[in-house]
Backbone bond lengths (Angstrom), bond angles and torsions (degrees), N, CA, C in turn:
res aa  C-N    CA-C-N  psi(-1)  N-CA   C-N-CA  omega(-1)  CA-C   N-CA-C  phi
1 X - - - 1.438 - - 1.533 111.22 -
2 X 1.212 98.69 -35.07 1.798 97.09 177.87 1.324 137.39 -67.18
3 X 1.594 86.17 -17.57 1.623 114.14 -161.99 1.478 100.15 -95.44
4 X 1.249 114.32 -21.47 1.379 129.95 171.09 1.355 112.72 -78.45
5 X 1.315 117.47 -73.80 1.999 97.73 174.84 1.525 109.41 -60.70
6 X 1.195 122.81 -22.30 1.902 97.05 -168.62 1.737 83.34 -67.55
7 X 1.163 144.59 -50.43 1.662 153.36 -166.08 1.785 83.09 -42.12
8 X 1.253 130.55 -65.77 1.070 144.56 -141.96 1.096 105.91 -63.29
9 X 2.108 112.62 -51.22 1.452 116.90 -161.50 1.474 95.08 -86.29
10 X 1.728 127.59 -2.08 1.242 106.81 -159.30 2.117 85.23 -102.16
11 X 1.119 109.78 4.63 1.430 104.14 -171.99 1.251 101.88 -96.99
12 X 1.839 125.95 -27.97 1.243 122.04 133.67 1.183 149.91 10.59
13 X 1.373 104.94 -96.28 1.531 148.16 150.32 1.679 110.87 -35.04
14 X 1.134 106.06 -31.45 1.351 100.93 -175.22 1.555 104.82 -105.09
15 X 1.223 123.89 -32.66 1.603 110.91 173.43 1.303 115.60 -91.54
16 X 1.388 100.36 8.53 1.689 95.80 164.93 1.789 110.34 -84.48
17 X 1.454 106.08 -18.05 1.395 90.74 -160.25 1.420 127.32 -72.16
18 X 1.555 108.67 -39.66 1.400 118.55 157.07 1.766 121.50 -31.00
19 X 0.891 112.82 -46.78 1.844 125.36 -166.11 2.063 77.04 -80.06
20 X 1.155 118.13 -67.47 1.719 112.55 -164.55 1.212 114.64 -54.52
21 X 1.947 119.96 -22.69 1.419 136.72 -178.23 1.586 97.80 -68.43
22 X 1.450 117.51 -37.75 1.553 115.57 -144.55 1.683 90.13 -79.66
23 X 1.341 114.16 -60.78 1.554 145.72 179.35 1.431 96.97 -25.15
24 X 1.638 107.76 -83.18 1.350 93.29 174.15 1.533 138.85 -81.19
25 X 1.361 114.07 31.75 1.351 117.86 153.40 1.628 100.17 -91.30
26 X 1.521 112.50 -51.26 1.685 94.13 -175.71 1.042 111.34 -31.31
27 X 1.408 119.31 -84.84 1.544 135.07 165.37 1.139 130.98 15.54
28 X 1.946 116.37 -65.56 0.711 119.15 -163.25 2.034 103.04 -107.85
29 X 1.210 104.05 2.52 1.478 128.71 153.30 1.641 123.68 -54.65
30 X 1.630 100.91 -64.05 1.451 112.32 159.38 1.500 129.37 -61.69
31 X 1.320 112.90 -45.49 1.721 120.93 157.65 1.298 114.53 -21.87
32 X 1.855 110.17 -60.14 1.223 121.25 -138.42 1.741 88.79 -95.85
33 X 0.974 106.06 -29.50 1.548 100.56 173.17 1.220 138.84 -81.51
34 X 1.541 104.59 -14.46 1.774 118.93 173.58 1.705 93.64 -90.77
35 X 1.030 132.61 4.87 1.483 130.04 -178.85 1.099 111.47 -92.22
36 X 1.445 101.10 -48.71 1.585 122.95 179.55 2.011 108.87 -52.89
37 X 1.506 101.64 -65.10 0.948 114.36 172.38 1.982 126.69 -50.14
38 X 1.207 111.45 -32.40 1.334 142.08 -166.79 1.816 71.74 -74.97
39 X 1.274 117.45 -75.76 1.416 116.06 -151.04 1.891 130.44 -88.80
40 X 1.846 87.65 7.17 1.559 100.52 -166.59 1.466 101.40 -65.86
41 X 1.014 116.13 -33.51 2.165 93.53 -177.28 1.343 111.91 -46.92
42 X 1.637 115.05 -56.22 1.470 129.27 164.95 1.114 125.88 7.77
43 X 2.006 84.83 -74.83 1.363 124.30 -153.21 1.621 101.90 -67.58
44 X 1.920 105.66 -53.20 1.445 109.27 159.72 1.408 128.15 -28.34
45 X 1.723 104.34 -81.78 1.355 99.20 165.22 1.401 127.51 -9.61
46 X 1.877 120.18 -81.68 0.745 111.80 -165.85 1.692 124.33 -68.77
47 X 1.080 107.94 -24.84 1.980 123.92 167.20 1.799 94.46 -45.76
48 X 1.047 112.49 -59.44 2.009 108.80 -175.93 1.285 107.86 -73.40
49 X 1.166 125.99 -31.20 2.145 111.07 173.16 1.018 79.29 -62.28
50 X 1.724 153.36 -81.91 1.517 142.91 -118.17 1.278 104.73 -70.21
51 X 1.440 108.16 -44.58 1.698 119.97 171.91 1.102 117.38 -63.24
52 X 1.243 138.72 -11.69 1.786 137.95 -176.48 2.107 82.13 -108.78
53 X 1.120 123.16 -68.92 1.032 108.05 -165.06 1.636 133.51 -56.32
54 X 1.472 104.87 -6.37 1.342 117.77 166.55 1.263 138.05 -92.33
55 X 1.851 84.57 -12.43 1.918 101.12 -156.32 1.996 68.22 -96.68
56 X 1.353 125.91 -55.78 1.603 118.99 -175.86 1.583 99.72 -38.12
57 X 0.730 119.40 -51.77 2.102 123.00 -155.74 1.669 87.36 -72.70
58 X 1.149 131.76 -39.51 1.471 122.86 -154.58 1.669 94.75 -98.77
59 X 1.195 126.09 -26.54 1.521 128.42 151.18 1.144 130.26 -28.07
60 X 2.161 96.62 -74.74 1.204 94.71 172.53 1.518 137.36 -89.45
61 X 1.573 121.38 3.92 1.214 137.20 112.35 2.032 119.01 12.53
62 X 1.337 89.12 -83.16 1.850 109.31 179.59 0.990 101.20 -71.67
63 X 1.465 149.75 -34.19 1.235 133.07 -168.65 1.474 114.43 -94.71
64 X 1.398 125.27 -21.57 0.988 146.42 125.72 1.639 118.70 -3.85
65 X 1.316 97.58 -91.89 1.714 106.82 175.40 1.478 122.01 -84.36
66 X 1.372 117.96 -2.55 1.655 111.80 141.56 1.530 117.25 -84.79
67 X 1.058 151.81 -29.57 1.187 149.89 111.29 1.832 107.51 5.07
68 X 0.968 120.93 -109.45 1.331 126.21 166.11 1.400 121.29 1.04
69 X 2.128 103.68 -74.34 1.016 116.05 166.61 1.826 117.71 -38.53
70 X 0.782 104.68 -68.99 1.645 127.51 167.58 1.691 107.19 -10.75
71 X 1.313 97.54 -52.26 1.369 111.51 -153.96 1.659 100.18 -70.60
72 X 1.512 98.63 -51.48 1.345 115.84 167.29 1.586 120.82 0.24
73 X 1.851 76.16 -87.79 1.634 103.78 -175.30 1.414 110.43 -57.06
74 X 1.259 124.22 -40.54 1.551 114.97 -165.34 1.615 102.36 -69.00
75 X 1.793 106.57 -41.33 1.919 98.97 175.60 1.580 112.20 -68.49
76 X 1.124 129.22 -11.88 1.600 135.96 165.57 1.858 109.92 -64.09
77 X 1.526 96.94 -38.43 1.663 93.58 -169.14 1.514 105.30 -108.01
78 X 1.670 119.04 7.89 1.085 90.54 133.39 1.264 133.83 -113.04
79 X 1.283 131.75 4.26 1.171 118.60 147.90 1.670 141.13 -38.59
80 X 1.425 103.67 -17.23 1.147 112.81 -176.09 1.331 113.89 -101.16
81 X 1.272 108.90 5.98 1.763 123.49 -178.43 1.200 99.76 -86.34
């Protein structure tokens, strides 16, 4: 008889876990999304410094090597003077 309910409570225990697995994923689903939400201006913010500070670097990048380029041509034309 004993061997029978511990079987019983452990068959329990075990089809509870799935339903307690799901729960706390909702849970921690909703958490993660009112956080998100809680912190998206932030998050914006920081997404547009990265975007200004990359689009600046890749700017001055091009101006850089037209510059350069630049330089090129003018020591090319005067050589040809």
């Amino acid at each position: 008889m004993t061997m029978r309910l511990m079987l019983f409570v452990l068959l329990l225990i075990f089809s509870c876990k799935d339903d307690y697995q799901k729960e706390l994923h909702t849970i921690a689903f909703h958490k993660s999304d009112s956080l998100f939400a809680a912190n998206s201006e932030f998050y914006k913010n920081e997404a547009d410094s990265f975007c200004n500070k990359m689009k600046e670097d890749k700017f001055q990048f091009i101006i850089d090597s037209i510059i350069e380029i630049r330089r090129e041509q003018v020591k090319q034309l005067r050589k040809l003077e």
